[in-house]
C-alpha positions in Angstrom: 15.2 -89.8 -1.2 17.6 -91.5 -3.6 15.8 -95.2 -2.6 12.4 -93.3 -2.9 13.4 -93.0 -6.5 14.9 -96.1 -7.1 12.0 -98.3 -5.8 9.7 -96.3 -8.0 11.8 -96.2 -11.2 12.2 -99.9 -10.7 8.4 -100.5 -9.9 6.9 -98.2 -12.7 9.7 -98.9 -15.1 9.4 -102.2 -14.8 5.6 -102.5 -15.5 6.2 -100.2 -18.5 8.8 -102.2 -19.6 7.1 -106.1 -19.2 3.6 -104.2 -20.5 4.2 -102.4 -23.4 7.3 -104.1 -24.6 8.6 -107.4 -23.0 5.0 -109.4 -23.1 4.1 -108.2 -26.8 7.4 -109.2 -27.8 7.3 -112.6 -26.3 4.0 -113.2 -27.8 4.9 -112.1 -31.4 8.0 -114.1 -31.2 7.8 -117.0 -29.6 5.4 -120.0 -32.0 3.7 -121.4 -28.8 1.2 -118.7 -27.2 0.7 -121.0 -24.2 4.5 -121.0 -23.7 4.5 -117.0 -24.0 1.7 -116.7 -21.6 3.6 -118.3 -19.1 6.7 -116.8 -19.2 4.4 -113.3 -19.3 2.5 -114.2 -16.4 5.4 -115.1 -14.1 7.1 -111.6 -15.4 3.9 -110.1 -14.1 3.6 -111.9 -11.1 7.7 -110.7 -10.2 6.5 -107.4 -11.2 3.7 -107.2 -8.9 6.0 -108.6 -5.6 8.4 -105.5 -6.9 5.7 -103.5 -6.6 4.5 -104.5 -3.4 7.9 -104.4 -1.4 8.2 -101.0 -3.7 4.8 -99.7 -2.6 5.5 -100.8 0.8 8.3 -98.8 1.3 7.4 -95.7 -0.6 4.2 -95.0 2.0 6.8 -96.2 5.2 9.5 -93.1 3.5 6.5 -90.8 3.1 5.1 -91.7 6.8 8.5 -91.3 7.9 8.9 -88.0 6.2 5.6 -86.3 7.2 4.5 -88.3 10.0 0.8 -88.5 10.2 1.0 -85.5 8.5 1.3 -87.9 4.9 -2.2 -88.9 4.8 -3.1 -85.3 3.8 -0.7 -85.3 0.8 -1.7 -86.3 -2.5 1.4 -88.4 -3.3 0.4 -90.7 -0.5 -2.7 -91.3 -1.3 -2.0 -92.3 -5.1 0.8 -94.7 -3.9 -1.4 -96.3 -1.5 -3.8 -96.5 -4.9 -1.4 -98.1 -6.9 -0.4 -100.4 -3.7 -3.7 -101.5 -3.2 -4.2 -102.1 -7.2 -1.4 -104.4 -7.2 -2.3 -106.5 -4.8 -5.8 -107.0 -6.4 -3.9 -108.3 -9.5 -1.5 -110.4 -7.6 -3.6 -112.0 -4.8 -7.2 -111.8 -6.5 -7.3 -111.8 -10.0 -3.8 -113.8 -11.1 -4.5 -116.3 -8.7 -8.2 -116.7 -10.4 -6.6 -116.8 -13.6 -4.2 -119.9 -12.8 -7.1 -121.6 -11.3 -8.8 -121.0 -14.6 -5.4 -122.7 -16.1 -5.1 -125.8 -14.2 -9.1 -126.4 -14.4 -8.8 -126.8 -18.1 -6.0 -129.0 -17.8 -4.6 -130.6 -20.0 -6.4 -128.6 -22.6 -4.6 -125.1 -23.1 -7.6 -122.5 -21.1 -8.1 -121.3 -24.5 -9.0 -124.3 -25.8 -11.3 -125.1 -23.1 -14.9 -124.2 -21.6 -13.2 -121.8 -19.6 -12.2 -119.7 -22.2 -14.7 -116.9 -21.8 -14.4 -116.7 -18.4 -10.8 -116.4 -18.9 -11.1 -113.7 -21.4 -12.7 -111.8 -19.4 -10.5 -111.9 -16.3 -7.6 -111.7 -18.6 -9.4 -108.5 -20.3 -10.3 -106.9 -16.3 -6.4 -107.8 -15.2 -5.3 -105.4 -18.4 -7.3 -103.0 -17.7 -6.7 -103.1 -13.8 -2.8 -103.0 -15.2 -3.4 -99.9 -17.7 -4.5 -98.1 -14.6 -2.0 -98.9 -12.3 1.1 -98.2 -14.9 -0.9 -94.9 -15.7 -0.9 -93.3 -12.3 2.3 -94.5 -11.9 3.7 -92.3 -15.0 1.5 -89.7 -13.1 3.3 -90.3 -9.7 6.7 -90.4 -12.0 5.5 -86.9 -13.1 5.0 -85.5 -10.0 9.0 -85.7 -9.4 10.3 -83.9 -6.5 6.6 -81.8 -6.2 5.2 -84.9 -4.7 8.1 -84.6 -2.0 8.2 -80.8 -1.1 
C-alpha cells in the first residue's frame, strides 16, 4: 500500500507541481518563451512517462488486490482514465505538437503558419491536462476509501 501511495503522490504531485507552478514560473522568468517552452515541454513529457510507469502499477496493485474483482471498483476505473489520458498527451498530441515545431523550423512555431494550428493543440493538450490533474486530486481524495 505504501508504493500505491508513493507512485500516486509522485504522479499527481508532480503534475500539480510542473502545471500550476513550475511552467508559469519558467515562462514569467525566463526572457526567451521559446527557451521556456522547451524546458516545459520536456518537464511534461517526464511527467507523463511518471505517470505511465505510475498508472501502470497502480491498476497491476489494484488487480493484484481484488483480482478480477477490481474492474467493478470505482478507483480502478478512474486510474485507468487518467492512464489512458496520459498516454493521449504523451503519444498523440505532444508528438503532434513537436512535429508542428520542427515544421516551422527555423522560425519559432509561433512565428510561423503553423501557429494556429498549434494553438489549438496547445490549447486541447491544457485542457486534456486540467482533466487529468483534476481527477487525480479526486483519486488523491478518495484516500484509503478507494482501497477498502
Amino acid at each position: 500500500e505504501v508504493l500505491y501511495r508513493w507512485a500516486l503522490a509522485l504522479w499527481i504531485g508532480g503534475m500539480c507541481a510542473i502545471g500550476s507552478v513550475v511552467a508559469p514560473t519558467l515562462f514569467s522568468s525566463l526572457g526567451d518563451r521559446q527557451l521556456a517552452g522547451l524546458v516545459a515541454g520536456k518537464l511534461f513529457a517526464l511527467i507523463g512517462w511518471i505517470g505511465l510507469g505510475g498508472g501502470a502499477y497502480l491498476l497491476v496493485f489494484l488487480i493484484g488486490r481484488w483480482g478480477a474483482a477490481a474492474i467493478r471498483r470505482g478507483v480502478f476505473w478512474l486510474v485507468a482514465l487518467l492512464l489512458l489520458l496520459t498516454a493521449v498527451g504523451q503519444f498523440g498530441i505532444q508528438p503532434l505538437m513537436a512535429q508542428l515545431k520542427a515544421e516551422a523550423l527555423p522560425r519559432d512555431v509561433m512565428d510561423s503558419i503553423f501557429r494556429d494550428r498549434f494553438a489549438a493543440w496547445h490549447g486541447v493538450s491544457s485542457i486534456v491536462y486540467l482533466v487529468q490533474t483534476l481527477l487525480g486530486l479526486w483519486l488523491v481524495a478518495w484516500g484509503e476509501r478507494g482501497l477498502r
